[in-house]
C-alpha positions in Angstrom: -20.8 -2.8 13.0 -20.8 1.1 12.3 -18.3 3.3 14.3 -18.2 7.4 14.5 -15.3 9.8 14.1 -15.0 13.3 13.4 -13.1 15.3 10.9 -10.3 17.8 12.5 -10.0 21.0 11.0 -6.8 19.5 9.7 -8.6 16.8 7.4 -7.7 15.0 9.8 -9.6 11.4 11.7 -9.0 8.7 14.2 -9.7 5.2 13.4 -11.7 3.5 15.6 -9.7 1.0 18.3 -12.2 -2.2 17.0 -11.6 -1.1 13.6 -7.4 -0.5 13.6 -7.5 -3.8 16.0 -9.5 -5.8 12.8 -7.3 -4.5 10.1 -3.8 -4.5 11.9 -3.4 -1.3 12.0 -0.4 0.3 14.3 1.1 3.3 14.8 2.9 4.8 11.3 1.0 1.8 9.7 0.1 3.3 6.1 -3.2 2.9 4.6 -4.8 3.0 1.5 -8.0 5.3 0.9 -10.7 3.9 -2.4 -13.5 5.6 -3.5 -16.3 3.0 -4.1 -18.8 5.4 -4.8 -19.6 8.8 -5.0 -20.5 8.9 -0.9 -18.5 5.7 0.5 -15.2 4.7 0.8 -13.1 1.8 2.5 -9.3 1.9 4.3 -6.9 -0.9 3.9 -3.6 -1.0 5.1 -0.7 -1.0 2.8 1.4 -4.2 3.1 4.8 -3.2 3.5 7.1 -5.0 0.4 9.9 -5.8 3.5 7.3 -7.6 5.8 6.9 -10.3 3.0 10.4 -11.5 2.6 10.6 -15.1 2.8 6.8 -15.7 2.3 7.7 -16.7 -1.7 9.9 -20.2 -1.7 11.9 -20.5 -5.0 14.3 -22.8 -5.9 16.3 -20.3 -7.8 19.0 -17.9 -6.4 18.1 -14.6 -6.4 20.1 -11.9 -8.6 20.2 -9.0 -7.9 21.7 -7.5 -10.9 19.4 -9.2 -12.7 16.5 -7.1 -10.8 17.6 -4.1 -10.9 18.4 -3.9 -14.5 14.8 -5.2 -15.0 13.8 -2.5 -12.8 15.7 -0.1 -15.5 14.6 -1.2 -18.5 10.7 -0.8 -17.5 11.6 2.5 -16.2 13.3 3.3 -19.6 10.7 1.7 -21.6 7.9 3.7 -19.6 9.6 7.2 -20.4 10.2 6.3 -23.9 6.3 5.5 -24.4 5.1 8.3 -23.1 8.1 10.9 -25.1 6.5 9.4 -28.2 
């Protein structure tokens, strides 16, 4: 099924009712644009990290401490890499 929209002057679209209904798109939804090719492209909307809480069962307690100085370490280890 093909659907039309124009381009504001703005840059600028709406996405088709059938279309935001399919995907589960709402208002403030974000989405993600990919090139395929050099003249098509395809939307997907971004899954929002909060929206997945409690859809991952583990057995383990979670730490946060744990996390976020994970979290800091890749960050240091990513900056390090690329001063090299």
């Amino acid at each position: 099924m093909q659907f039309t929209s124009s381009v504001t002057q703005k840059g600028q679209a709406t996405i088709p009712a059938p279309i935001r209904k399919k995907l589960g798109i709402k208002p403030n939804t974000k989405i993600v644009f990919e090139l395929k090719s050099d003249n098509e492209a395809s939307i997907k909307p971004v899954t929002d990290f909060f929206s997945l809480k409690g859809s991952v069962k583990s057995d383990k307690p979670f730490d946060i401490d744990a996390m976020e100085k994970a979290v800091t370490d890749a960050i240091i280890n990513k900056y390090v890499k690329k001063s090299s």
